[in-house]
C-alpha positions in Angstrom: -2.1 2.5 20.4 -3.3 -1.1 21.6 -5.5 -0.4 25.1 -4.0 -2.6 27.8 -5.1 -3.8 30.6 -3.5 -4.8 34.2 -1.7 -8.0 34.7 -3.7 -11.0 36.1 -2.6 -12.6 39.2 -0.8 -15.6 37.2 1.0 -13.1 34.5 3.5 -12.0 37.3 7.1 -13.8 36.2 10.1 -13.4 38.3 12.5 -13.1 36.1 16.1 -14.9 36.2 19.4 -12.3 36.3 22.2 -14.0 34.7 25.5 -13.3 36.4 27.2 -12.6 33.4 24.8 -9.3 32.4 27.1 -7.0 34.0 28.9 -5.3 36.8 27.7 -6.1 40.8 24.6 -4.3 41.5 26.0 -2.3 44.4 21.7 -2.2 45.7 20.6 -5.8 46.1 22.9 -8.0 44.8 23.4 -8.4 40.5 21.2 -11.6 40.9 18.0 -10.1 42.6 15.3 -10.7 40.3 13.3 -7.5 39.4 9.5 -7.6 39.0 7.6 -7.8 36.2 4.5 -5.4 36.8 5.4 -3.2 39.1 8.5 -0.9 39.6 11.7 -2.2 41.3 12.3 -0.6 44.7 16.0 -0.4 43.8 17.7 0.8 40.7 20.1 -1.5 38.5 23.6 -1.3 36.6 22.4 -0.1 32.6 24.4 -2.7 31.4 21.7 -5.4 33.4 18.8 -3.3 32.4 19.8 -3.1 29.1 20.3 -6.9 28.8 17.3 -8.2 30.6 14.8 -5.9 28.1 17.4 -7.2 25.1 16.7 -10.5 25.7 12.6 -10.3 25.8 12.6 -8.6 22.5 14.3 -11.2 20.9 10.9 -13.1 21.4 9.4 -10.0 18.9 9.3 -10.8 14.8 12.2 -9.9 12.5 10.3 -7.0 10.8 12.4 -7.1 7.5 10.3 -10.6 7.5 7.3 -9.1 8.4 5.4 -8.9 4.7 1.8 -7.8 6.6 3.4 -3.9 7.3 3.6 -1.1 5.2 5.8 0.6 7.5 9.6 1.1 6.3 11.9 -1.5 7.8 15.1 -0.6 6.4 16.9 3.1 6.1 20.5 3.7 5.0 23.1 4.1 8.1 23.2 7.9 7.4 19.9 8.4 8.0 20.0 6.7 11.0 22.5 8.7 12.4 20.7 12.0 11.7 18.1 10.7 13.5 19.8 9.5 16.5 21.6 13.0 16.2 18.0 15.0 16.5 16.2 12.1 18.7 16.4 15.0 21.5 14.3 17.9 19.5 11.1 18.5 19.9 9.2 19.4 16.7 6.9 21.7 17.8 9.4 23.6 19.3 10.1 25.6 16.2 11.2 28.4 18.3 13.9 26.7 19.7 14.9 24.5 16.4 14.0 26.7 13.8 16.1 24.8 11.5 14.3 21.1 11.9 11.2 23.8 11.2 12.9 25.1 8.0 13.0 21.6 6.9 9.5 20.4 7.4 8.6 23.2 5.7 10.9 22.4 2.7 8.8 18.7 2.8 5.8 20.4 2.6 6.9 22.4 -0.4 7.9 19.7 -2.1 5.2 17.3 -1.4 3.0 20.3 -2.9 5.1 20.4 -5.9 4.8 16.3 -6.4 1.1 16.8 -6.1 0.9 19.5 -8.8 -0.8 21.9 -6.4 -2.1 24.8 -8.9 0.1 27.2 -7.0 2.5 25.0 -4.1 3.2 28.3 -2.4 -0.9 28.6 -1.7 -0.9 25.2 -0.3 -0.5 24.7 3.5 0.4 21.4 5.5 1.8 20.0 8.2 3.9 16.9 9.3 1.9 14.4 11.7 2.9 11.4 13.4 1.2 9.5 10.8 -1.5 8.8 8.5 -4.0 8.1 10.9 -3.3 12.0 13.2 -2.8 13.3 8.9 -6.6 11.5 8.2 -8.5 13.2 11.5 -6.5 16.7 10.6 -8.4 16.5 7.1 -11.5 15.2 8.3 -11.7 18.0 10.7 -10.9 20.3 7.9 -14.0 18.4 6.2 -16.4 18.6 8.8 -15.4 22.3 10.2 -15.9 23.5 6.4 -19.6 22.1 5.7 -20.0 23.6 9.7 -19.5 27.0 8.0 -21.6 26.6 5.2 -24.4 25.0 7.4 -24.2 27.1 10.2 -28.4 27.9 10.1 -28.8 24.0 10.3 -25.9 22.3 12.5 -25.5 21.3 15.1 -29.8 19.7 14.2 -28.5 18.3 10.8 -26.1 14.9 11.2 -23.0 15.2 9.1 -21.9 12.3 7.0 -18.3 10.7 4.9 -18.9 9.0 2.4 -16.5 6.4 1.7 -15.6 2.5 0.4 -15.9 0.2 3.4 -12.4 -1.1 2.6 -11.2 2.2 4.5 -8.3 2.2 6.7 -9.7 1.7 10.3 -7.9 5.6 11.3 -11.5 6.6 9.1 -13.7 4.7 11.3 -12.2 5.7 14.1 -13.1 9.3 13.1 -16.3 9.4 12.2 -16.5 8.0 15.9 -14.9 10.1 17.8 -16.2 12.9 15.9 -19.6 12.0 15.6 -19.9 11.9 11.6 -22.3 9.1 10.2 -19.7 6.8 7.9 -21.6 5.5 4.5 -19.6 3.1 3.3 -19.9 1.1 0.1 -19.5 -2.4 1.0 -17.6 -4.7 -1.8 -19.4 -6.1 -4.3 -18.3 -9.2 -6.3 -14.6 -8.5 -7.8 -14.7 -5.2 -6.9 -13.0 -4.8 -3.7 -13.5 -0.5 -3.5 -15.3 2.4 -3.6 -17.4 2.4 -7.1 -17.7 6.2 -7.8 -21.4 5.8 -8.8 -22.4 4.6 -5.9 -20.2 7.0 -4.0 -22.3 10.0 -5.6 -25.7 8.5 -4.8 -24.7 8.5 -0.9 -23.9 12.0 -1.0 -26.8 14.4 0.4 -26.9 17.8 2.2 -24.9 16.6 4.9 -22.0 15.3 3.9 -18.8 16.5 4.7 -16.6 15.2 1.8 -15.7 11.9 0.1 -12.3 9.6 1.0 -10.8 7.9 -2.0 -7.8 6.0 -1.4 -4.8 5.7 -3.2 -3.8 1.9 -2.3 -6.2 -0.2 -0.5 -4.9 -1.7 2.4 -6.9 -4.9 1.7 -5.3 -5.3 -1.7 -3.2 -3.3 -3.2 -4.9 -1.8 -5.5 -6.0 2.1 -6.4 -9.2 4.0 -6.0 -10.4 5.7 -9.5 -10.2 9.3 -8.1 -10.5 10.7 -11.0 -13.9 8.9 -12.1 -14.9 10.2 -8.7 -14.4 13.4 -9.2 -16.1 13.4 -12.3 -19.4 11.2 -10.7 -19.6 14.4 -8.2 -18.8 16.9 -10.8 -22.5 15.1 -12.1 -23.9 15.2 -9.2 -22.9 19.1 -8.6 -24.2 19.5 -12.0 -27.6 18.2 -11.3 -28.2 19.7 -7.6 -26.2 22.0 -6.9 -24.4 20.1 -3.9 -20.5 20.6 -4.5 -18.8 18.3 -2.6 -15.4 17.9 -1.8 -12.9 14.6 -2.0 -10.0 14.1 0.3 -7.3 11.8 -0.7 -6.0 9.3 1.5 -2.7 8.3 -0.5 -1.1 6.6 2.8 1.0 4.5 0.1 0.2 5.2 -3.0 0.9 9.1 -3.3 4.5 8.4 -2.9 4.4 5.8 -5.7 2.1 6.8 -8.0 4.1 10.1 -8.7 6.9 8.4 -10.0 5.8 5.4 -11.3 2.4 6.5 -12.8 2.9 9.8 -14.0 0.0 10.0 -15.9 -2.3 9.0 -13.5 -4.6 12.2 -12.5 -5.8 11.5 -8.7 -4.4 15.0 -7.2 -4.5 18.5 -7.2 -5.0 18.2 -10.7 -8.5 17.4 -10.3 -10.1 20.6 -8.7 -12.4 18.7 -6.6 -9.5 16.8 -4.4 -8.8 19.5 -1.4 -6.4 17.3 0.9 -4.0 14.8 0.3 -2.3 13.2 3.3 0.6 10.1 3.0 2.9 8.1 5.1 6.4 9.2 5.8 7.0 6.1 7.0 5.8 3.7 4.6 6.6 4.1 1.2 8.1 7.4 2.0 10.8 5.3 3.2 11.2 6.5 6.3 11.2 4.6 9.8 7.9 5.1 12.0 6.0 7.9 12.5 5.8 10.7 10.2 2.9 11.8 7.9 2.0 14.6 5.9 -1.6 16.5 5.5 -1.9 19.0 2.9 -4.6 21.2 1.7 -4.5 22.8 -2.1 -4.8 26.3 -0.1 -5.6 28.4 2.9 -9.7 28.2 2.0 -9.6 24.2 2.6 -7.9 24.6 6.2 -10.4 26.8 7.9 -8.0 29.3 9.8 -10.0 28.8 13.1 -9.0 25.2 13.3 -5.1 26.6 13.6 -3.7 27.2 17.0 -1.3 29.5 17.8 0.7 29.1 20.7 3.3 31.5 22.1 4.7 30.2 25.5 7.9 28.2 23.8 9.0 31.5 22.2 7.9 33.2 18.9 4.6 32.8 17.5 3.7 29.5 16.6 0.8 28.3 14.1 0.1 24.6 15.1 -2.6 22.0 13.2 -1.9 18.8 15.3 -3.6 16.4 17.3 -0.7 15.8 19.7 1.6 18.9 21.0 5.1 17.3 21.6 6.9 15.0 18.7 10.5 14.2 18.1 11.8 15.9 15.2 14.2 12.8 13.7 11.8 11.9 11.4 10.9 15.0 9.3 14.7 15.2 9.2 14.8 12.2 7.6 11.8 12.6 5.5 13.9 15.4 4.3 17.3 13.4 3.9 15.5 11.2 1.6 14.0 13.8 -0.3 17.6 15.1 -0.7 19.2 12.3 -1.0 17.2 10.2 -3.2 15.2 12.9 -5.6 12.9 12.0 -8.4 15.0 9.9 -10.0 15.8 8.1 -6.7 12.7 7.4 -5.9 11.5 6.1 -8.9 14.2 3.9 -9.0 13.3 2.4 -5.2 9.9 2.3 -6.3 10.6 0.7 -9.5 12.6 -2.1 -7.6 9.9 -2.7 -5.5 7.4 -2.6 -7.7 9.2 -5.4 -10.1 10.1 -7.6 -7.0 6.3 -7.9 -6.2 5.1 -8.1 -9.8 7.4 -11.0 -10.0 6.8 -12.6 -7.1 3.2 -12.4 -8.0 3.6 -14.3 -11.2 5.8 -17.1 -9.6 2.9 -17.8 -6.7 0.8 -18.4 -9.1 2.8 -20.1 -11.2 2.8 -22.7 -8.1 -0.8 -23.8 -9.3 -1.9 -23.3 -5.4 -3.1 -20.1 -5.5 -5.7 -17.4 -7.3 -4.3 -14.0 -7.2 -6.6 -10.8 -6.5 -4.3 -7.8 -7.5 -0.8 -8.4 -8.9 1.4 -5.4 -7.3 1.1 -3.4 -10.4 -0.3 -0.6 -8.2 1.2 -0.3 -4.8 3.4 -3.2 -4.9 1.5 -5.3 -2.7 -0.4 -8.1 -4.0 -3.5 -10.2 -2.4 -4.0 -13.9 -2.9 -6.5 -16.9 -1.6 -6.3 -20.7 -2.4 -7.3 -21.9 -6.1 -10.2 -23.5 -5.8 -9.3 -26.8 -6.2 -7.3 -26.5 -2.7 -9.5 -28.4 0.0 -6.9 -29.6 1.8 -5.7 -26.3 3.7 -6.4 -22.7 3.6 -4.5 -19.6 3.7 -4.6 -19.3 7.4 -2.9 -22.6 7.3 -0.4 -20.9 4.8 0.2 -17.9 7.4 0.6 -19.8 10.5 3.0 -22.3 8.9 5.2 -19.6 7.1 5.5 -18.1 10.9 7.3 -21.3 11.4 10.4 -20.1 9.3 10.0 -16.3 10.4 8.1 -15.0 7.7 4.6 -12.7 9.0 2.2 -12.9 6.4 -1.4 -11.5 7.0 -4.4 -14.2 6.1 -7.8 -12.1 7.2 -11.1 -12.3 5.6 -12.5 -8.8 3.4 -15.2 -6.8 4.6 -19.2 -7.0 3.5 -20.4 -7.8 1.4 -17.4 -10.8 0.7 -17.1 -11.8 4.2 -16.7 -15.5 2.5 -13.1 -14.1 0.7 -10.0 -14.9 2.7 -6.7 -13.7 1.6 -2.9 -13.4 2.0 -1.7 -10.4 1.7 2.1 -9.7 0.6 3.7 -6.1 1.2 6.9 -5.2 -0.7 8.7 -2.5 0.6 12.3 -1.3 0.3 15.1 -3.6 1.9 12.7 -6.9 0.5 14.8 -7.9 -2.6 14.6 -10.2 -4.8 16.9 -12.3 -3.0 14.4 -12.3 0.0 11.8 -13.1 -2.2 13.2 -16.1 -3.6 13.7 -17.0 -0.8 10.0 -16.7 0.8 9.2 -18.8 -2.6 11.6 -21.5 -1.6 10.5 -22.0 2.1 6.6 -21.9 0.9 7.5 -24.5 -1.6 9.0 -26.7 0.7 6.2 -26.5 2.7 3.3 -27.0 0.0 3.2 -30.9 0.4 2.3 -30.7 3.8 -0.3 -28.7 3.3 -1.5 -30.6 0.7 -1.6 -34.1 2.5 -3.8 -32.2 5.3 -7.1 -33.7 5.4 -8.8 -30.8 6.0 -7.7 -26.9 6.6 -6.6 -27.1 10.5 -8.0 -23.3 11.5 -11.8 -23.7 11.4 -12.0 -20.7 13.6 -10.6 -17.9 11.5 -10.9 -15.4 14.1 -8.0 -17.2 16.3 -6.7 -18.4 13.0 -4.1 -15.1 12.9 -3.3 -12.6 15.4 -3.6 -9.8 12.4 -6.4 -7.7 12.1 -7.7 -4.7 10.0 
């Protein structure tokens, strides 16, 4: 969640109540503008209420534009329904809705079955409100484990994560609030991840685990888990230290699975001993579900499990947060019914050529240089040719904003702070209609940019409101 702060005296707006929003206010009069920052003194008809908060979020981004999320903008009308239908339950309260329970459990089984745990009825996991709650649930797991096997030397020794400094920033934000040094590998020419050699040599006595990811935020593109796996397999070989890798598959592990089949980066490879992913991004799910899973009961340390009894029954709970509606696991597990392996595949697929194609056809423009091509997770990353003087692509982003489109321009980390991209998500509900039609309006606008004498955003901080 973004921090906030209070309102300045110059924010406060009155706001205007149009007569035509609804039925006389019988307290105040249907005209009496309400504040802004503090709470009315006198309730209002819902129909007013309704309207007046309407109205501002029209102001807000069409998010089937938006191509800088990952998160699932589009769900089929059923789904939506079941959700509105169990908006109301509270998932922890398994007591009470033991059948929303019974079906996050079935998710879990079936995620553990896509994963090819050796045995998915040994594997535990849990739903979360996202990646970033599924991430600190597995680097707890990660820290509490090497606790156990360090007891004589912790809490004197410092424990460390190893991990590529193209990270999603839920890692950083755990090694900070739970005091674990983060190694990270910084880039280094066109490699834009973790290299698993250099991964290895930053593992010592203290640290807790490695994170490949499955789908870089940055770009697109996947971590080699496997090669990993085997550089620490090396490393156990010539000192003994066995060290464990956790898997952030935010995106890809609900790709990869049914478009790359013969990629090993999970529980095939004994080394990985969590995987988490996003319900809601290519899960295809609204926001905010995620799943952690562990291969079995000996990578969850039992102590780490809460069990709770005061909303009936006896309840085993892994979570960061206690309440959490229920609507999306159901949904997770509509789509899982709905759509099966073959379903998914096909989604995937779809998305998968739409970004591969749009790809090609950007840099078919002449314009552009691409960095990944969606042949991965179908998101693709792109920066001006070099030939292009004339504007930049945080020219390209702020001008595309002009006809509704929200495409991310940001620079990449160290060591290739002087890279800046665009960054183009495909998800389900961006078709290839959509895309032709993204082509079209950045084609129009090309010679503009092109007469430009110079890129207009020399200050590429305030160049985009997006950050990593």
């Amino acid at each position: 969640m973004a921090l906030h702060k209070g309102p300045q005296k110059h924010q406060e707006r009155v706001l205007s109540v149009n007569p035509f929003f609804g039925e006389a206010n019988p307290v105040g009069g249907m005209t009496e503008a309400p504040p802004t920052h503090r709470l009315p003194d006198a309730p209002m008809p819902p129909t007013t209420a309704y309207q007046l908060v309407h109205d501002e979020l029209m102001l807000d981004g069409n998010s089937r534009l938006n191509l800088a999320t990952f998160v699932s903008t589009w769900m089929e009308p059923q789904a939506g329904v079941l959700m509105s239908e169990c908006r109301d339950k509270n998932m922890i309260d398994k007591d009470e809705y033991p059948r929303t329970a019974e079906l996050e459990r079935r998710c879990v089984a079936m995620l553990a079955d896509l994963w090819n745990a050796p045995d998915p009825a040994a594997a535990v996991g849990c739903s979360t409100t996202g990646s970033s709650e599924a991430c600190m649930l597995a680097g707890m797991a990660l820290k509490r484990r090497w606790t156990q096997r360090n007891a004589d030397r912790y809490p004197g020794a410092r424990p460390n994560l190893v991990m590529g400094i193209n990270v999603q920033v839920c890692w950083e934000k755990f090694c900070n609030f739970w005091e674990v040094e983060a190694r990270l590998i910084p880039m280094d020419g066109d490699r834009y991840h973790l290299d698993p050699r250099a991964a290895a040599e930053l593992c010592d006595e203290n640290t807790i685990g490695v994170v490949g990811i499955l789908g870089s935020t940055f770009d697109g593109s996947y971590e080699p888990i496997a090669e990993l796996c085997a550089a620490l397999d090396a490393l156990q070989e010539r000192t003994g230290l066995d060290i464990p890798v956790h898997v952030d598959g935010a995106s890809g592990a609900m790709v990869a699975p049914f478009l790359d089949e013969d990629l090993v980066w999970d529980f095939r490879l004994p080394r990985v001993a969590s995987i988490n992913t996003s319900g809601h991004k290519y899960g295809l799910v609204y926001p905010g579900v995620g799943w952690a899973l562990w291969r079995d009961s000996e990578a969850l340390p039992e102590e780490l499990v809460f069990r709770v009894n005061y909303l009936g029954g006896d309840m085993p709970t892994f979570a960061l947060n206690f309440s959490r509606p229920g609507a999306q696991v159901v949904a997770q597990y509509y789509n899982f019914l709905r759509l099966g392996r073959e379903g998914y595949r096909a989604v995937q697929q779809s998305t998968r050529d739409v970004a591969r194609s749009l790809a090609d056809r950007l840099e078919g423009l002449g314009d552009f240089r691409l960095l990944t091509r969606g042949d991965e997770l179908p998101v693709f990353a792109l920066t001006t040719a070099d030939h292009v003087t004339a504007y930049d692509v945080f020219d390209v982003s702020r001008r595309m904003r002009e006809s509704g489109w929200l495409v991310p321009a940001y620079t990449f980390p160290a060591n290739r702070e002087d890279l800046s991209v665009l960054r183009i998500v495909c998800r389900n509900g961006f078709s290839h209609d959509l895309a032709d039609l993204f082509l079209d309006d950045l084609t129009r606008l090309l010679p503009e940019l092109r007469r430009q004498p110079h890129p207009l955003n020399r200050d590429k901080e305030a160049a985009t409101s997006f950050h990593h």
